[in-house]
VODOLUM-50702 format. One record per residue: x negated, z negated, y negated of N, C-alpha, C, O in turn; residue in three letters. Coordinates in pm, whole numbers, padded with zeros to 5 digits, always signed. Example, Ala and Ser with C-alpha at 12.3 -4.5 7.8 and 13.67 -1.06 7.14 Angstrom:
-01319-00780+00569-01230-00780+00450-01320-00780+00330-01424-00846+00332ALA/-01285-00708+00225-01367-00714+00106-01290-00787-00003-01341-00804-00114SER/
//
This chain:
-07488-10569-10780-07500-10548-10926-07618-10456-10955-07728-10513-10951UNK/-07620-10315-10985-07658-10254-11054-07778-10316-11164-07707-10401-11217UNK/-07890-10326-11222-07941-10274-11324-07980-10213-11420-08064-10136-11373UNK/-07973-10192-11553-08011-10113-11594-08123-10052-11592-08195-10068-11493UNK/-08174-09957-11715-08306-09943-11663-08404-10019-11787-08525-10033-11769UNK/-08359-10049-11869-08412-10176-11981-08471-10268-11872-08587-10303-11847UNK/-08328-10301-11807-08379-10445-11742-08475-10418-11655-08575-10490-11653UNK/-08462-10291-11551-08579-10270-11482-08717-10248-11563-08824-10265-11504UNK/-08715-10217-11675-08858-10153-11720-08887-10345-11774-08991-10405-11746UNK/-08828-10376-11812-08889-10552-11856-08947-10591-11757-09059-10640-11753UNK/-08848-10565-11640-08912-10652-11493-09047-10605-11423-09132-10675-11366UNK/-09043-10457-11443-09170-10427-11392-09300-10420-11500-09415-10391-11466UNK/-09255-10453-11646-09380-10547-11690-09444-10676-11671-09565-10698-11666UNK/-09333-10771-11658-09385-10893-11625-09434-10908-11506-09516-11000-11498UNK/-09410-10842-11398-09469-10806-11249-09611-10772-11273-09707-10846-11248UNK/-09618-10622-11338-09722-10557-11352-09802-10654-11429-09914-10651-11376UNK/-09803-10739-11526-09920-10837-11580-09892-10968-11485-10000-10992-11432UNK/-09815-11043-11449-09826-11185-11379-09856-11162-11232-09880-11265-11169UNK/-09860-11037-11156-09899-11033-11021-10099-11078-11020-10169-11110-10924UNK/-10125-11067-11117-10296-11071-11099-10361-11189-11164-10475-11228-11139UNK/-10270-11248-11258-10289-11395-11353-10246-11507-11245-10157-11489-11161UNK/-10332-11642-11261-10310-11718-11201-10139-11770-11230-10142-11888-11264UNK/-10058-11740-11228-09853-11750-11238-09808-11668-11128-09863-11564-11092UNK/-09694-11725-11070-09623-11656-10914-09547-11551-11001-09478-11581-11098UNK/-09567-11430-10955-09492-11301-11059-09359-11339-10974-09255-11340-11040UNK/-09349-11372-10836-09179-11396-10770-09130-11502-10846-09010-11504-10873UNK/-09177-11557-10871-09127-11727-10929-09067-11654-11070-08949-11658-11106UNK/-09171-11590-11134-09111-11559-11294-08992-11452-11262-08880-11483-11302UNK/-09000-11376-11220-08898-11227-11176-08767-11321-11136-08669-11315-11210UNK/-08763-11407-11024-08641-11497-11007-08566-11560-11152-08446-11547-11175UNK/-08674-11637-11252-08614-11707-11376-08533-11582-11411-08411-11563-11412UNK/-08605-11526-11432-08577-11392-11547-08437-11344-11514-08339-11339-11589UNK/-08451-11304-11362-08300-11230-11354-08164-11356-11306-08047-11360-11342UNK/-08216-11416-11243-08098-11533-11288-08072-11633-11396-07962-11687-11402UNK/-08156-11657-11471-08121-11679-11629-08073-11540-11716-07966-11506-11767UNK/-08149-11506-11711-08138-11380-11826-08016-11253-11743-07908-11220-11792UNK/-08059-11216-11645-07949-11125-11582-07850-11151-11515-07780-11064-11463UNK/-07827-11293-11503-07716-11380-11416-07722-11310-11245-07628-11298-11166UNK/-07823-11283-11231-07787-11273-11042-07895-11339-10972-08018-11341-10958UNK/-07793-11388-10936-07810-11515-10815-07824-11512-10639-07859-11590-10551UNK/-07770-11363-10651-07771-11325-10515-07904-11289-10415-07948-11175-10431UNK/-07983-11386-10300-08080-11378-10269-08132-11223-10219-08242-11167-10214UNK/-08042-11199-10196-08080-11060-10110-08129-10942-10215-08214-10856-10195UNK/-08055-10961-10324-08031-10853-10394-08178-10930-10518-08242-10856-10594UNK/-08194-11039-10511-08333-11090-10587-08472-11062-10472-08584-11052-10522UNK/-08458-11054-10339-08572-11023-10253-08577-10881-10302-08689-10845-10339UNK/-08462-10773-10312-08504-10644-10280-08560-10592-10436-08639-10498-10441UNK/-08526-10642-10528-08583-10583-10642-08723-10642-10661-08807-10572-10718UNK/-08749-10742-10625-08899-10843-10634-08995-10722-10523-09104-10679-10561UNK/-08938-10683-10395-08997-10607-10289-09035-10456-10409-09147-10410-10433UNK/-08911-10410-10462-08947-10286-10523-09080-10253-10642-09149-10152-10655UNK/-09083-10388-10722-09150-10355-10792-09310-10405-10766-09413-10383-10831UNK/-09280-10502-10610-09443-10486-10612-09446-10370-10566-09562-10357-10528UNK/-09386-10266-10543-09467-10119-10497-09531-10019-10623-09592-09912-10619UNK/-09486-10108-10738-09591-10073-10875-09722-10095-10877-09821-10024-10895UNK/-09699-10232-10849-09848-10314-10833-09938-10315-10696-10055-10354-10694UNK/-09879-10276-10602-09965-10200-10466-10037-10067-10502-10151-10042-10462UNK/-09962-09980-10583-10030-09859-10599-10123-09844-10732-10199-09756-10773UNK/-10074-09996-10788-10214-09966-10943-10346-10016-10839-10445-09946-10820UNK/-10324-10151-10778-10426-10205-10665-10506-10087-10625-10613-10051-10676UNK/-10440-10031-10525-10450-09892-10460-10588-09813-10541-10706-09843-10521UNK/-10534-09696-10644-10554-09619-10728-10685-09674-10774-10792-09620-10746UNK/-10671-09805-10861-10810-09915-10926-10925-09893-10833-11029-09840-10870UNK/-10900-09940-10695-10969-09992-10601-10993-09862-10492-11047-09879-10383UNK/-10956-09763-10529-10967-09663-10447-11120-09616-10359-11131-09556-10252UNK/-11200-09655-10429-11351-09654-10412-11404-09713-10318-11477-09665-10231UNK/-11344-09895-10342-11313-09957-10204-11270-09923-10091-11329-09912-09984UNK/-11126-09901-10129-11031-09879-09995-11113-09742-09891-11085-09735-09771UNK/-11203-09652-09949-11263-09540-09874-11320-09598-09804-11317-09587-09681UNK/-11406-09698-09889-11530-09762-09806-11481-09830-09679-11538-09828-09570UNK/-11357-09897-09711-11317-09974-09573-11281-09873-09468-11326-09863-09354UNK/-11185-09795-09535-11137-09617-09420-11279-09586-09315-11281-09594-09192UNK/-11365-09560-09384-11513-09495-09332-11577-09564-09275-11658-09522-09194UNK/-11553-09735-09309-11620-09840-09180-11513-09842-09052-11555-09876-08942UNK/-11427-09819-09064-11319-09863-08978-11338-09733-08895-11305-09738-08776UNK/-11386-09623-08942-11379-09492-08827-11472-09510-08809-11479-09480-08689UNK/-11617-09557-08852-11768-09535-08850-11818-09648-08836-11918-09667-08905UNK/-11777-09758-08752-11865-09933-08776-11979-09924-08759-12053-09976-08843UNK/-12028-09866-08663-12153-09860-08630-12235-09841-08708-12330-09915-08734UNK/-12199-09705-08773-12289-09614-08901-12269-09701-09046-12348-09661-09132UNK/-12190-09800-09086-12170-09843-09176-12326-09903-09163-12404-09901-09068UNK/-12346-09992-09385-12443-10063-09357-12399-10237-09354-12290-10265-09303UNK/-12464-10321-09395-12442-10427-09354-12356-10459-09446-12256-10513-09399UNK/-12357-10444-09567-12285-10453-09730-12077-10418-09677-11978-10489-09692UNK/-12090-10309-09631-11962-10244-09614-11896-10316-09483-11778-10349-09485UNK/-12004-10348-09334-11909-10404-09264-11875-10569-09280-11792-10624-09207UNK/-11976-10662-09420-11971-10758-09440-11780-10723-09530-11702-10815-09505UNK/-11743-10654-09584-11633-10662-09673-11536-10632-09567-11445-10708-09534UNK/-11561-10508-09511-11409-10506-09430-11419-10651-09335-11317-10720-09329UNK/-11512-10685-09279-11476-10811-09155-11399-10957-09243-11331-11050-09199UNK/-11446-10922-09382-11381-11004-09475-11233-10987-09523-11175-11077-09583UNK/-11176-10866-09494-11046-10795-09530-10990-10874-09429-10903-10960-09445UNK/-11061-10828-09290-10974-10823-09163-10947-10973-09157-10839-11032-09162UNK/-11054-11014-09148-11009-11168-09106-10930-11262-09193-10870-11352-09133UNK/-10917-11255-09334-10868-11286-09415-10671-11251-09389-10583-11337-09388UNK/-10654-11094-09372-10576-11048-09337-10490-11080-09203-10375-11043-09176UNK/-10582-11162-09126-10489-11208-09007-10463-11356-09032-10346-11388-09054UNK/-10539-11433-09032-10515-11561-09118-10409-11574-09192-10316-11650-09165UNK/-10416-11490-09304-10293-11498-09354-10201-11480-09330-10112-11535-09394UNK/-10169-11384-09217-10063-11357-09133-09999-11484-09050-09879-11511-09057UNK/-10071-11541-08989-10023-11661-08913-10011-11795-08997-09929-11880-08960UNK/-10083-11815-09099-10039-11883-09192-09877-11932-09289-09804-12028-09312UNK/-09896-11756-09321-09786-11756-09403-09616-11720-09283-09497-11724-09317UNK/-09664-11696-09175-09533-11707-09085-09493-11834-09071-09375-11867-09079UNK/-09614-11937-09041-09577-12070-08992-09547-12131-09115-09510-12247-09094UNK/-09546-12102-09232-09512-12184-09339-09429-12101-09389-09399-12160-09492UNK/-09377-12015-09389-09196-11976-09385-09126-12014-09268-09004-12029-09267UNK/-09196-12031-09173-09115-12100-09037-09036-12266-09111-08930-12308-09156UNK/-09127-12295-09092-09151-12414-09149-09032-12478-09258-08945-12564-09241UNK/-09062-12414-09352-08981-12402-09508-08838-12359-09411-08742-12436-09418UNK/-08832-12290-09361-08679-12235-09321-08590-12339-09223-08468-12345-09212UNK/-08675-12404-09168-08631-12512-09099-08585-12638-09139-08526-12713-09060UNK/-08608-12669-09264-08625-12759-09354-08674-12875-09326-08611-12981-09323UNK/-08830-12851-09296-08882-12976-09211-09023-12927-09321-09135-12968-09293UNK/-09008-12863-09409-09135-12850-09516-09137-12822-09614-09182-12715-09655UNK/-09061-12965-09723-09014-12959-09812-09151-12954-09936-09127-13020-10037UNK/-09230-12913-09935-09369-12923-10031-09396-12813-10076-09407-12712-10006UNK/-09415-12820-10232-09365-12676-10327-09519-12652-10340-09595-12742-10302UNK/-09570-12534-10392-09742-12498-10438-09789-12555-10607-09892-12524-10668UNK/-09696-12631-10644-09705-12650-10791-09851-12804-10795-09941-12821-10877UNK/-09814-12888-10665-09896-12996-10680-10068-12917-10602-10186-12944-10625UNK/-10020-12843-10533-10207-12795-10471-10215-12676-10622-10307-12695-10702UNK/-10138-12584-10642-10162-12518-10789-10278-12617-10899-10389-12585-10941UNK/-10217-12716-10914-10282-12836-11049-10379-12892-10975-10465-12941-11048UNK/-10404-12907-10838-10493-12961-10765-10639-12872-10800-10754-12892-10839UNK/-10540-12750-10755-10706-12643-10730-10750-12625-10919-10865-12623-10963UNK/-10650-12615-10984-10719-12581-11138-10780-12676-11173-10883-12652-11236UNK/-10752-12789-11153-10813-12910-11184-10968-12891-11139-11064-12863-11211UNK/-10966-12915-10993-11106-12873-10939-11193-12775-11007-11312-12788-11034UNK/-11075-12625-11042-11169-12523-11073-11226-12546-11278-11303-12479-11347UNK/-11155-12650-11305-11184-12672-11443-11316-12719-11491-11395-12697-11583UNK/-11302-12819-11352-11457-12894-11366-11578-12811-11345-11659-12792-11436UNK/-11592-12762-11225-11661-12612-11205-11707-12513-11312-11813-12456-11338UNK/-11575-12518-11368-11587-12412-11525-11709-12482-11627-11809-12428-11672UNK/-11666-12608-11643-11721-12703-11736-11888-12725-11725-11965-12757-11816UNK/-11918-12700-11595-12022-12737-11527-12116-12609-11545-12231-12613-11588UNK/-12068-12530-11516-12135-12375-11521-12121-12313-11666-12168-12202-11689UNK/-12069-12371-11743-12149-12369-11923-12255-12422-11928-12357-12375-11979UNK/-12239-12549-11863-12369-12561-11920-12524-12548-11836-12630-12595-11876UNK/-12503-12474-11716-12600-12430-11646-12651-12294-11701-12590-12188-11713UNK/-12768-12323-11727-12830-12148-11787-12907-12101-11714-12972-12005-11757UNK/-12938-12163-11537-12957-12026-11464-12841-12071-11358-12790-12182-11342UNK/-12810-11918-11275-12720-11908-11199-12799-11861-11085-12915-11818-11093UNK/-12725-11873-10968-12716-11826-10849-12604-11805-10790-12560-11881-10704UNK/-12537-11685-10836-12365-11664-10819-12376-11563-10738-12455-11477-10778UNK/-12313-11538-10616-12255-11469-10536-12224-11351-10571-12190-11342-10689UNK/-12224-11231-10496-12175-11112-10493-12100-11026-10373-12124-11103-10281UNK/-12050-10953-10332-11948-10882-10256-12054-10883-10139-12034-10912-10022UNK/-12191-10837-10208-12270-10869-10069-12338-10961-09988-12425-10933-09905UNK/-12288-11087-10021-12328-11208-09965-12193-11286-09913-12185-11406-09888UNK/-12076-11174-09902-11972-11208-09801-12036-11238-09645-12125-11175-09587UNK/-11955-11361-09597-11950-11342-09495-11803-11430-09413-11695-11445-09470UNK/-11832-11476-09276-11736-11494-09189-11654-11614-09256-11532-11605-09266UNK/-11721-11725-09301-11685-11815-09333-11590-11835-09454-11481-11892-09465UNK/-11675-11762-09549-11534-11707-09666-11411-11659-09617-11309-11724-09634UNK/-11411-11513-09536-11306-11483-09487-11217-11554-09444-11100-11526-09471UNK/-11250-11667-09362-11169-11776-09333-11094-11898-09418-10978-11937-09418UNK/-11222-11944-09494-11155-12002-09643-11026-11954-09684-10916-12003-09658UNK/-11062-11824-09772-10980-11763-09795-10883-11680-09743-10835-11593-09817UNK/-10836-11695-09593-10765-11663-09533-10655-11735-09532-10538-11697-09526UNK/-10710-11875-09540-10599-11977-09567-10537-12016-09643-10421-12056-09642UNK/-10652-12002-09761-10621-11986-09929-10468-11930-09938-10366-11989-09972UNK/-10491-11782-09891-10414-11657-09923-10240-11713-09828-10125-11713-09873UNK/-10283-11746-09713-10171-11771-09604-10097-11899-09713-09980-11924-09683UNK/-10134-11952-09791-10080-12079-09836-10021-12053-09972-09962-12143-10032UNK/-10031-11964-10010-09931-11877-10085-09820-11812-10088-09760-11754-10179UNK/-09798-11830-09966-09646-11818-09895-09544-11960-09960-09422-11975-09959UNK/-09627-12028-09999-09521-12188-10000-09451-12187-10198-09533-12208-10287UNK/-09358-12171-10221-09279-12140-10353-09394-12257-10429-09439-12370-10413UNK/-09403-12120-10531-09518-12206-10666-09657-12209-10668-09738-12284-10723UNK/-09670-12088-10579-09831-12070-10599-09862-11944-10571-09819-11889-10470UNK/-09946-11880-10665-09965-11800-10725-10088-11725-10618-10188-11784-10576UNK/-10055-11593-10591-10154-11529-10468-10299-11534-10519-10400-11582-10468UNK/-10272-11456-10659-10401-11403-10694-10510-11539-10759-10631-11556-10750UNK/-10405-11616-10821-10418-11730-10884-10499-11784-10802-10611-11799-10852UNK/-10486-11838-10646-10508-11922-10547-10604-11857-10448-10648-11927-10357UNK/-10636-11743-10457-10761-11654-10413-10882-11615-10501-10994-11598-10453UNK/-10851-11599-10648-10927-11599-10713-11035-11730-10746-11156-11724-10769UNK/-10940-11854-10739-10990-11951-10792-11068-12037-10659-11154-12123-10676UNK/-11017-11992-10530-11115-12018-10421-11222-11933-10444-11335-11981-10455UNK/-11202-11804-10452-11375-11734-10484-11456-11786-10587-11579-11786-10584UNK/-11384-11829-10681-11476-11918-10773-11563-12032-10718-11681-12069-10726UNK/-11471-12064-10669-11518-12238-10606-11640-12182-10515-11740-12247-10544UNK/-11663-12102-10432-11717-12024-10321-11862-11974-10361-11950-11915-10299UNK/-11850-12022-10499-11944-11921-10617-11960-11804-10675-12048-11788-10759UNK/-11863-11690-10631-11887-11592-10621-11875-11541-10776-11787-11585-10850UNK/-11962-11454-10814-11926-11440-10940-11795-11398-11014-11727-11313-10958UNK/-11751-11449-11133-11618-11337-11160-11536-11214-11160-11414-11201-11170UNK/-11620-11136-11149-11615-11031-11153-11580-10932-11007-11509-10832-10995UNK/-11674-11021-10891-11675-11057-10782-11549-11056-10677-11507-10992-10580UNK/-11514-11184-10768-11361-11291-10741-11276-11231-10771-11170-11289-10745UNK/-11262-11122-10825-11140-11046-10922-11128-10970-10839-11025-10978-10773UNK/-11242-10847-10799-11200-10736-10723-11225-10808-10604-11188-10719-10527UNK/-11264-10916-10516-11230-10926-10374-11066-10967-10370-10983-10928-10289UNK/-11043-11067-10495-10887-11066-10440-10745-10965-10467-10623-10982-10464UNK/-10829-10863-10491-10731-10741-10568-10741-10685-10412-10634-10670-10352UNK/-10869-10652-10343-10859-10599-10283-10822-10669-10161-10810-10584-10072UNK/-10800-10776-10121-10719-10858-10033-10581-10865-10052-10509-10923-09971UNK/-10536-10808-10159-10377-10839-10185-10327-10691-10110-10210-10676-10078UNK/-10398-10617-10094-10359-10468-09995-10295-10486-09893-10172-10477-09900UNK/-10349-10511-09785-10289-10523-09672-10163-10630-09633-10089-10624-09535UNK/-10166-10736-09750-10103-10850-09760-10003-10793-09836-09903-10836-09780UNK/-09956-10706-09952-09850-10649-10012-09798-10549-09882-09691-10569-09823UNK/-09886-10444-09850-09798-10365-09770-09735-10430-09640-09613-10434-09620UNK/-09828-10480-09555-09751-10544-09446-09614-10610-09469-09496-10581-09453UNK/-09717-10757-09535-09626-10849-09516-09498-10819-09631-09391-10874-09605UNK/-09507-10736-09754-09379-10800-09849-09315-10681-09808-09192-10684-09817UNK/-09387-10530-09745-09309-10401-09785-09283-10348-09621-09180-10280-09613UNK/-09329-10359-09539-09348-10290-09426-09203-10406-09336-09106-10372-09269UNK/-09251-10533-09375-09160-10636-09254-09042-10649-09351-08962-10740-09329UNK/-09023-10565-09460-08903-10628-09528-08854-10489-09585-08793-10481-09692UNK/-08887-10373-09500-08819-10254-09553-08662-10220-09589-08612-10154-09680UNK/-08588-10320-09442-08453-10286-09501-08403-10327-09640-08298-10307-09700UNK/-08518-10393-09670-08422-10485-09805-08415-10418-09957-08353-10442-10061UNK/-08525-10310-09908-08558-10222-10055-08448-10125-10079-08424-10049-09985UNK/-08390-10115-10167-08281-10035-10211-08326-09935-10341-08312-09971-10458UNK/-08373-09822-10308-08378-09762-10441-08294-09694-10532-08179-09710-10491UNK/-08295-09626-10635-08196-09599-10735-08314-09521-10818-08434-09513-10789UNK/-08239-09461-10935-08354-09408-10999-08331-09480-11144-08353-09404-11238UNK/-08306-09561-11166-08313-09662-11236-08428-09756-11240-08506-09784-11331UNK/-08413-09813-11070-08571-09883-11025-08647-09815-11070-08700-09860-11171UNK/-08693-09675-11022-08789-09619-11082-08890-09649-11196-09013-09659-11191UNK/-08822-09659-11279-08826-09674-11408-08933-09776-11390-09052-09762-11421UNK/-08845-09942-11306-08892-10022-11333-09047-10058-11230-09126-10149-11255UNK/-09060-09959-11114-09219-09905-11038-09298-09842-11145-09420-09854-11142UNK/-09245-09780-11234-09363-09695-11295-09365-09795-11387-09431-09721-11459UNK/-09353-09911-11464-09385-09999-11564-09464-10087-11463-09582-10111-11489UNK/-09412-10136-11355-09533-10218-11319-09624-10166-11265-09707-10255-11246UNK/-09666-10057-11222-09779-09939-11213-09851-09919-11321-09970-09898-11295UNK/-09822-09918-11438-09884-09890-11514-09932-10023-11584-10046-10031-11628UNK/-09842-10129-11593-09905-10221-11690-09956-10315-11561-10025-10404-11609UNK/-09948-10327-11428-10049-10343-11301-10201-10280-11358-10302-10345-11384UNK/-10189-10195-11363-10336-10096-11345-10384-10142-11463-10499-10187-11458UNK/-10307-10145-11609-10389-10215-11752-10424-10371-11730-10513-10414-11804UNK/-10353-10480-11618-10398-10605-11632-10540-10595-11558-10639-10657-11598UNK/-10539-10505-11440-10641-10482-11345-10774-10482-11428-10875-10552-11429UNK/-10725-10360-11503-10875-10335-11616-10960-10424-11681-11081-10445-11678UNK/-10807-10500-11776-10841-10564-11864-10909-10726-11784-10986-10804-11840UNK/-10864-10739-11668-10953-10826-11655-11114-10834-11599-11212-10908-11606UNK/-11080-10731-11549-11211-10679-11453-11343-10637-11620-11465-10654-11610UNK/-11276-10585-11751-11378-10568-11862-11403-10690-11904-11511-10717-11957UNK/-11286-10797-11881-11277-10941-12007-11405-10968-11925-11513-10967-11984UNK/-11398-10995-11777-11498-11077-11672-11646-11039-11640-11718-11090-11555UNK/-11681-10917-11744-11808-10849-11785-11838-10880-11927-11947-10854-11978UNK/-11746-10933-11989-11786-10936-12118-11802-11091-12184-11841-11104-12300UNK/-11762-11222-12088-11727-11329-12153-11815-11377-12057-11852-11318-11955UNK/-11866-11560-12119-11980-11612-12017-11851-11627-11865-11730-11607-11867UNK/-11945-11670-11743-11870-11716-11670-11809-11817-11676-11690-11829-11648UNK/-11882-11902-11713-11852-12068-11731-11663-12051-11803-11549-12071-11762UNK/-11723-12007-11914-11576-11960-12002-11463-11914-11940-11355-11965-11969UNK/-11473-11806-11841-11365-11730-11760-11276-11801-11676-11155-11797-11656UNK/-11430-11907-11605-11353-11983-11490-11284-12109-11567-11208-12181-11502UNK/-11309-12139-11704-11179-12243-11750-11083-12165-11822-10987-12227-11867UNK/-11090-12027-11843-10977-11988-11870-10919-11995-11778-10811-12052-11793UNK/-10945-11953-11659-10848-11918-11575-10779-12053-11513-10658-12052-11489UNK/-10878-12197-11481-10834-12313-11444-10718-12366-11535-10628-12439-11495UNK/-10734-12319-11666-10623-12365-11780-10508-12264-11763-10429-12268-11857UNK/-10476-12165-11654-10387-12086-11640-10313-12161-11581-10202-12208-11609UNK/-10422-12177-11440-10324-12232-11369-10250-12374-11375-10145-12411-11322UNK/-10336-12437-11453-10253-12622-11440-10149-12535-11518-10043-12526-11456UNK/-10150-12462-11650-09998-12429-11745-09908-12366-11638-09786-12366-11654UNK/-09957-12320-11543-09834-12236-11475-09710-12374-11346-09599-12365-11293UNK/-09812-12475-11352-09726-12563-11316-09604-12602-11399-09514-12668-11348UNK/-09600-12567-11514-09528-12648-11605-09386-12503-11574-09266-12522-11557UNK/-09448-12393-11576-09338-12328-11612-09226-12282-11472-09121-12221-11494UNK/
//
């Protein structure tokens, strides 16, 4: 079944804003086109979900471009890097393999049907946790919050698992990486662009590279890459300005109140 390109340009909005909000943008993209577009067919719901994160890989991309050099130039230059730059990539990398073996063994798993446990009860688990946190850090008026340069090995690993456990239906990538960097202390702002920039290697590999046959393009899709490219790159912004402009305390219960609501839906 064909799409139009209405339907594609809807789909790659709700992609382009729910890929970075604590809500599974696959989870919503599935309602959408089998309620609303009647297809039911898995293959043909993997390959359009695959297409339009290639909206939201390249707003990532583009946003974060500044980053991604920095990692390019440690990765040819480790040596010459300083401590700041090889503390982030060893944080990419390790994060990035973790999640790799993670999220295989828990699609292994799930496929076998010997791992019947959805992300909706650790989802309400972790907001819950991260609510209190929120609550707590209002009313603290001095901080000692974390920054990109006080990464190290141990986070990477945290959140390696974090990220790998996002593989399990009902939990939300960014949602469930962000809200571990919170917990971690790291400031908001922090937490936003480390897990933007962890969703890189984790979009291309794992959803686009190991699942190429499944992408089918058209120039219809199109349509629906350049909507989530573009309204990708406006959620990117808009949160990365909201998370400079609002206390922290505030941010991190907005965002804890994202996620318990996204259980519901």
């Amino acid at each position: 079944m064909e799409l139009s390109i209405f339907q594609y340009i809807i789909l790659g909005i709700v992609q382009g804003i729910t890929e970075w909000i604590p809500i599974s943008s696959s989870g919503i993209l599935v309602l959408i086109m089998s309620n609303l577009f009647n297809i039911t067919d898995v293959q043909i719901l993997l390959s359009q979900i695959l297409l339009l994160h290639l909206g939201t890989f390249f707003a990532a991309l583009i946003y974060l471009r500044k980053d991604v050099a920095k990692l390019f130039r440690t990765l040819f230059n480790y040596k010459k890097a300083d401590e700041e730059e090889k503390g982030i990539f060893n944080f990419i990398l390790i994060t990035s393999l973790i999640t790799g073996v993670i999220g295989i063994l828990v699609l292994y798993l799930i496929d076998i049907g010997n791992f019947s446990l959805t992300g909706k009860i650790i989802t309400f688990i972790v907001g819950f946790l991260l609510m209190i946190t929120g609550l707590f850090q209002i009313k603290i008026k001095t901080r000692g919050l974390r920054k990109e340069s006080h990464i190290n090995k141990n986070d990477g690993i945290i959140l390696g698992i974090a990220q790998g456990f996002s593989s399990l239906p009902g939990i939300s990538r960014s949602g469930i990486t962000i809200s571990s960097l919170l917990l971690r202390k790291f400031d908001d702002t922090s937490a936003l662009r480390l897990s933007f920039l962890m969703s890189l290697p984790i979009i291309l590999f794992g959803n686009l590279l190991l699942n190429y046959k499944e992408l089918v393009f058209s120039n219809p899709a199109l349509y629906g890459i350049l909507a989530s490219f573009v309204f990708g790159f406006l959620t990117i912004s808009g949160l990365m300005s909201l998370s400079k402009k609002i206390n922290f305390g505030w941010f991190v219960l907005i965002f804890a109140l994202l996620m318990m609501l996204s259980v519901i839906i």
